[in-house]
N, C-alpha and C positions, 0 to 999 in steps of 0.2 A: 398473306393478306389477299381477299377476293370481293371483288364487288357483286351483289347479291341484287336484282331488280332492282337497280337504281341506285341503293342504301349501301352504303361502304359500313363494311362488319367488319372488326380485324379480332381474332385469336391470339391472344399474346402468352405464352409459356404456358397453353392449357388450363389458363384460369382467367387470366383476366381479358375479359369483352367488352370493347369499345365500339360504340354505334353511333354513326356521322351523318349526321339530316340535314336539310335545312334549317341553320342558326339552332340548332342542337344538337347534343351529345350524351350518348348513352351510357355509361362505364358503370359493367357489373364485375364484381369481387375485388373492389378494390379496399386497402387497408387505412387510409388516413387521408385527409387533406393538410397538405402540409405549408399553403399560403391560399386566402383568398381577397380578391377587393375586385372591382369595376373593369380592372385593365389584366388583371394574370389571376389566374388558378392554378394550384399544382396540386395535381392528386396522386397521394403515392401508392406505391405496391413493393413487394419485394422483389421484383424482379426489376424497377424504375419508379423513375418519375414521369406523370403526363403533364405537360406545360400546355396550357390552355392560353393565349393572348388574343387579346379582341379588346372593345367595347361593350359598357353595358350587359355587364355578365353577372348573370344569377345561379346559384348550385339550388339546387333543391331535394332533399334528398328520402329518396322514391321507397327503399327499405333499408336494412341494417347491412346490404351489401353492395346498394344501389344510389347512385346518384345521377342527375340531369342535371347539364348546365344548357344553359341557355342565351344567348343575346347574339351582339354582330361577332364571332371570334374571327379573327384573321390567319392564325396560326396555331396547328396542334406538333405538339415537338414528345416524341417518347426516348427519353436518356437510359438506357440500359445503366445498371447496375454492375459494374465488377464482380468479383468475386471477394467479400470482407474479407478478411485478417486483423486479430489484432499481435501487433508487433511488439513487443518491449523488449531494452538493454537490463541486462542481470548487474545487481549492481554489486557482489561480492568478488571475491577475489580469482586471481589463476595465475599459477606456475608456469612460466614459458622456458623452453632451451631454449639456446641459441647458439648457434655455431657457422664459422665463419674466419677469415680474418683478419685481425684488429679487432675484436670485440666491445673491448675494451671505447674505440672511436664511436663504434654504433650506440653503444650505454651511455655518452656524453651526447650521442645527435637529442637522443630520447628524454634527456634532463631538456636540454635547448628546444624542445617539441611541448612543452609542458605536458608533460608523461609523468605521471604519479609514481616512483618507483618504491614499490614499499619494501621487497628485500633484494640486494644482487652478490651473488656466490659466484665470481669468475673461477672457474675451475684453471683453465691457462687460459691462453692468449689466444685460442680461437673457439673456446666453448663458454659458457656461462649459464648460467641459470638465475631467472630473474621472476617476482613477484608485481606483478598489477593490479589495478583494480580494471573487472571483464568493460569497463564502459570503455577504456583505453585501446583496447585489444584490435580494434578497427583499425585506430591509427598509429599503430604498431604495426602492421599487418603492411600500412602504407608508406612506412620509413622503412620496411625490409632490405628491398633491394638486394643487394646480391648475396644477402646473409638466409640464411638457413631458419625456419622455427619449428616447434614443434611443440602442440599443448601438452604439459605433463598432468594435469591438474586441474580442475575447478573444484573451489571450496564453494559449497551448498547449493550446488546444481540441484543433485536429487532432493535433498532438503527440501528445494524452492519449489519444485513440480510440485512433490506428495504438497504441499500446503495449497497449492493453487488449486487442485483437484477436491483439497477436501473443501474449499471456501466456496467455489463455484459447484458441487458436484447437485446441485438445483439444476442446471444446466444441460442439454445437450452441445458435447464441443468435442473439438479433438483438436490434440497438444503435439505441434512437431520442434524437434529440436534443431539448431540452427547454428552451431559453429558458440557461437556465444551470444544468441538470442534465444527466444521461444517466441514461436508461433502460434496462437489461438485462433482456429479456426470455428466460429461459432454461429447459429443462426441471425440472420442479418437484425429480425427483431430482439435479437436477446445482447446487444452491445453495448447498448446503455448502460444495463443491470450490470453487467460481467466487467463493464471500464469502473465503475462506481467501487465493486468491490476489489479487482485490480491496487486502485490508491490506495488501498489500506493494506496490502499486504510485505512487509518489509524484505528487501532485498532485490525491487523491482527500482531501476534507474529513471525509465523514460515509458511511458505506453505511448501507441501510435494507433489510430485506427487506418490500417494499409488494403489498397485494392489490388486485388493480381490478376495478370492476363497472360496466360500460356503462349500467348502469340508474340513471339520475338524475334522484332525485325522493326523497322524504323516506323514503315508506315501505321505499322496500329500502334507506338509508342506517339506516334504525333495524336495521334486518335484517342488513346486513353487519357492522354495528358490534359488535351481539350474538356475532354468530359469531366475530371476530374476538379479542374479549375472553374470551367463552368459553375460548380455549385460550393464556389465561394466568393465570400463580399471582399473587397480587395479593388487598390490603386495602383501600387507595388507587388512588386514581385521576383523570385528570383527562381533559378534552376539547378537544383545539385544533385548532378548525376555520378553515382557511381558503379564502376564494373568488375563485379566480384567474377564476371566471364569475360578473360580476355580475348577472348575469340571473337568477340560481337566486334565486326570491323568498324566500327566507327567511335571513335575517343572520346572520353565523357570531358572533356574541356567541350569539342565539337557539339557534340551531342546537347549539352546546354544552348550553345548558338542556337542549332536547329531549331529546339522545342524552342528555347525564350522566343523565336523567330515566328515560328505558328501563331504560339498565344498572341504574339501582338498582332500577326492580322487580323483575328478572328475576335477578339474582346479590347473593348476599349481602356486600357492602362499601360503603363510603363514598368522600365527595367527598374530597381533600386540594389545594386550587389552589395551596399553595406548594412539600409536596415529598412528590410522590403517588410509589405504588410503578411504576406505569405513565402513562404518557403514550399519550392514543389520539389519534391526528393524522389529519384526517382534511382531504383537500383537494379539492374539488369543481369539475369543468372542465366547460368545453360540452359533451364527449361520455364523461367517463367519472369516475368516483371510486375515488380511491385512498387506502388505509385502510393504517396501519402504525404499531409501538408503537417498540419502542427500536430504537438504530440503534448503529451499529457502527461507532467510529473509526477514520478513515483516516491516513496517515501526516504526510499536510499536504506540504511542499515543493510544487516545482513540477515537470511534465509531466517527463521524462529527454528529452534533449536539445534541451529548446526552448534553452538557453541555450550551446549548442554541445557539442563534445568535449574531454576532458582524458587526459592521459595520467599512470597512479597508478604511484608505483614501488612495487610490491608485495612486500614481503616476507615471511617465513615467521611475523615478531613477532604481536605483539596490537595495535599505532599503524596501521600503515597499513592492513588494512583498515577500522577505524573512520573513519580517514579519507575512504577510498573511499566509504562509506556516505553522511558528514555531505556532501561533495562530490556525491551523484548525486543528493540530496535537494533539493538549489539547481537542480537545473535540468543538469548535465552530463553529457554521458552520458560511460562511462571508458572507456579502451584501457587493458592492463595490461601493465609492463614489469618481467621478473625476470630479477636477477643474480646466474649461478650460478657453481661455480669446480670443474667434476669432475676429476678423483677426490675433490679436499680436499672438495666436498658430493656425500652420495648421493643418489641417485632417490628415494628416502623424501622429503629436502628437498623437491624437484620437486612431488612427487603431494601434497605440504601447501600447498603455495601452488597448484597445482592446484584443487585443493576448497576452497582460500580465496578463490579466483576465482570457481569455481564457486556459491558460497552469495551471493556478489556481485550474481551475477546474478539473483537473484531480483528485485533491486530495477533492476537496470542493464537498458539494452538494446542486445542484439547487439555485446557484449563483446568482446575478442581479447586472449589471453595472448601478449607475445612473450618468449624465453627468452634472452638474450643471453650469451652464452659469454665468461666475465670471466677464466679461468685467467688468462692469457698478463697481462694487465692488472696483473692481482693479483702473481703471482710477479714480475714485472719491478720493480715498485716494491719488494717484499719485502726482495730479492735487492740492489736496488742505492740506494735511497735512504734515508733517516731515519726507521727506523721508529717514531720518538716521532709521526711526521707521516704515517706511514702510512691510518689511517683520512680524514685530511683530505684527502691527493692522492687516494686509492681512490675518494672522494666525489664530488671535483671532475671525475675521469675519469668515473662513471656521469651526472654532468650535462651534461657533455658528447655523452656517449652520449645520453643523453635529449632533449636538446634535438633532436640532428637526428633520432632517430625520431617526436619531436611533429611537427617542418615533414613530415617523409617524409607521415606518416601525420592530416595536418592538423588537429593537436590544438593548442588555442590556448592551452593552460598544462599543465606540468605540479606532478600533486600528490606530495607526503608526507605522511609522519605524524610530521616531526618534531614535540615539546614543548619550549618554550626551557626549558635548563636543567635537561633529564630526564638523559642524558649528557654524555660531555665532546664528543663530534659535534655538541653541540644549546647549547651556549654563543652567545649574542649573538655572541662574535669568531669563534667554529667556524662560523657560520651565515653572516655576510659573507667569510670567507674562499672558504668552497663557491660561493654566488652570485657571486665575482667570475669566474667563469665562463662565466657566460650573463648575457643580458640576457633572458631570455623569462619571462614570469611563471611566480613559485612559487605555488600554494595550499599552506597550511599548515590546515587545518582546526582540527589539533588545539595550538595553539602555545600556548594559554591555559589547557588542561586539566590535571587531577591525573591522577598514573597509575590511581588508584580510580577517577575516572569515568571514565575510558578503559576499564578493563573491565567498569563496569557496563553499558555500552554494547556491547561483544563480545557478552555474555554475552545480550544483549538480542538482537541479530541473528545469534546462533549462529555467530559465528566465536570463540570465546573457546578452548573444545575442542581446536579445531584447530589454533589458535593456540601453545597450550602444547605438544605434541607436542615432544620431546626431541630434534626434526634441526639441526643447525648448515647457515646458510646463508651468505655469502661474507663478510658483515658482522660475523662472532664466528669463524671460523674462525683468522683470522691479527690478534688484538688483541692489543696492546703492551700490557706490563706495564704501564706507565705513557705514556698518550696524554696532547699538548699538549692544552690548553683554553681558551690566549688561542692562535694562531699566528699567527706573523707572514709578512704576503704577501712581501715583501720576501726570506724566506728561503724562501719555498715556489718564488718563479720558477726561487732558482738551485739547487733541488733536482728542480725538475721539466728544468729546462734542458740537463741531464745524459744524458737518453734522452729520442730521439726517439720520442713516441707516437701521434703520425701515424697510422704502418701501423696498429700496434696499435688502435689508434678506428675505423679503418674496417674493418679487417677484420673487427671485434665485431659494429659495423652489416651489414656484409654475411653476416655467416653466423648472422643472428640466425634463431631455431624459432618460427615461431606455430602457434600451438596455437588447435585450434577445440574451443571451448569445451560449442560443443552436440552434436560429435560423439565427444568426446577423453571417457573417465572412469579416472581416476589409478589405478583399480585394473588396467587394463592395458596399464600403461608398464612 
């Protein structure tokens, strides 16, 4: 910073130029204002914030890079910027050894810790081998003591990357890995976008937006802490420091004192250690410290398809995509199968389960819609069998269908959305009728749920919308006045037994339409 004939100019990170007059202020390349009124200004940039306070202040702004304020300001304050990260806990599982002993004592501290254990295989009395979920792993790590660990395992680590890279790969970022975190190190303007898509990808615990300072040592921890609180609204407050570097000589009991100590001279509020307005978390390593307040919930489930493929039968309703949801959440990733019956459904139908596909994906990965052409299906049974029985053989034929596009396309279940008992298709005897058709496992997600939480959950992952849309798909087009709701197999063989529907099945399979989902958008079908 130099003064120039009178006029204070300052260079800031080679871009941004600040010019200091009398009762004004020149600031060229800057990115946003991010508060104005009479008494504060703050104009931002990626390298900070300029805080403007005075009287009677006016911005006016000179071009698309330039502003002037003007009036009495009293104070110009520039807050450096950290360096972002964003933080998040993995929230699928990991294998730990352990050895040590009494094993056996330390597996009982870890029950009395509320420690999720989900398997433990004590080998003898000083080894074991124990299962958690990775959110635990910290505080495991902190009941150790004088036992031994060692990670054997994480279940969908790589999963979890490859899906992060391909959600965000719009972005420039780089991805460090962390013991049982990940790192997202991304440009400071692209955090919004990349936290927004973050929430939707399953197997993500906690996001945080964290700042890091390579400088470790107390006095720029007081320093970063300051800053960091600075630019939050808050009464309460608290301090939790942890030291993944035991070498940093000062104990993070202490270390809380210190920092809580700063804050309170320097900002007007107080302590609250059981339910502060903010949380300042602050975690000190060999070579860097990383400072960050509230954190942003992740979906939880597990990575998309660490736990293999399924195939949804996706329909135009509000049940199966909820389905599809609570399904990709566990670990599957989907293929989607829809059965249509043109003329009797229009292209309206289509391009609804299209974008019900399509919002699917937010959560799913690398998706595929196939459209299987049920006319001929549909009318044959209409036309020639018992139409009290008709949705039951229609059914039985689509699982049919389904099963061999799961083997085709090597999906190891297919799902629904049926609910026992919501229709007469969804009776206990309606539902072992349909399964005596396949042996290949059903998911049923929703088989226990109210139709009310079914769409609070629509309504929740923005398929509910779409959902209601007024198209008839194959499934309401041709329903009998009155549909059985016990059937009996016995008379379904010798109503099926009547037409050959051989050709029929296969030629449904063979002339089925996939639809690419990353390329296809329903508004130009």
């Amino acid at each position: 910073m130099k003064a120039i004939n009178g006029i204070r100019s300052y260079l800031l990170d080679d871009e941004l130029k600040i010019t200091i007059l009398k009762n004004k202020i020149d600031i060229l390349n800057y990115k946003d204002i991010g508060h104005f009124d009479n008494d504060k200004v703050i104009v931002k940039h990626s390298t900070g914030n300029i805080i403007v306070k005075g009287k009677n202040l006016v911005v006016s702004k000179l071009m698309s890079d330039e502003i002037l304020i003007t009036g009495d300001y009293s104070t110009i304050e520039f807050r450096w910027c950290m360096k972002n990260y964003l933080k998040f806990l993995i929230s699928s599982k990991v294998l730990v050894k352990v050895s040590g002993n009494n094993v056996n004592r330390f597996i009982k501290r870890l029950k009395n810790n509320n420690i999720d254990l989900i398997g433990v295989s004590c080998i003898e009395d000083s080894l074991a081998y124990i299962k958690i979920y990775v959110k635990d792993l910290e505080k495991l790590i902190d009941l150790k003591t004088i036992y031994e660990l060692e990670i054997i395992k994480y279940y969908g680590w790589s999963k979890l990357k490859n899906n992060i890279f391909d959600k965000i790969s719009d972005y420039n970022f780089e991805i460090q890995d962390d013991y049982y975190r990940m790192f997202i190190i991304p440009n400071p303007e692209d955090i919004d976008g990349i936290v927004n898509i973050l929430k939707n990808i399953f197997g993500i615990h906690e996001i945080v937006v964290a700042y890091m300072s390579e400088i470790v040592n107390e006095e720029d921890i007081l320093k970063c802490s300051l800053e960091v609180m600075k630019n939050e609204e808050f009464k309460t407050f608290k301090v939790v420091t942890n030291r993944s570097d035991k070498k940093f000589p000062i104990k993070s009991m202490d270390m809380n004192n210190i920092v809580g100590g700063h804050i309170l001279k320097n900002i007007e509020c107080s302590v609250d250690v059981h339910n502060p307005d903010v949380y300042l978390n602050i975690e000190i390593r060999s070579n860097a410290v990383y400072y960050y307040t509230k954190g942003v919930p992740g979906l939880g489930g597990y990575p998309v398809s660490t736990l293999g493929r399924g195939l949804l039968m996706l329909s135009g309703g509000i049940d199966s995509p909820v389905a599809g949801y609570m399904t990709i959440k566990r670990g599957v990733e989907l293929y989607y199968l829809y059965f249509e019956s043109r003329p009797h459904t229009s292209i309206e139908a289509r391009n609804k389960v299209i974008d019900l596909a399509r919002k699917l994906e937010k959560y799913n990965s690398n998706g595929k819609l196939m459209v299987v052409n049920f006319t001929k299906i549909q009318e044959t049974i209409y036309k020639n069998l018992d139409t009290t029985y008709l949705i039951t053989i229609m059914r039985r034929m689509m699982y049919r269908i389904a099963e061999r596009v799961a083997k085709k396309n090597k999906c190891l279940a297919i799902v629904n959305g049926e609910s026992v008992g919501q229709v007469a298709s969804q009776t206990l005897s309606s539902i072992v009728a349909v399964n005596d058709v396949t042996n290949y496992p059903i998911l049923r997600p929703l088989c226990s749920f109210d139709k009310l939480d079914i769409i609070e959950i629509s309504k929740r992952i923005d398929t509910y919308e779409t959902s209601i849309l007024p198209y008839e798909d194959c499934c309401t087009v041709f329903v009998p006045k009155h549909p059985v709701i016990n059937p009996n197999l016995k008379y379904i063989y010798e109503e099926e037994a009547k037409i050959d529907f051989e050709p029929l099945l296969k030629e449904a399979v063979d002339t089925i339409e996939v639809v690419d989902l990353k390329e296809v958008r329903s508004e130009y079908l």
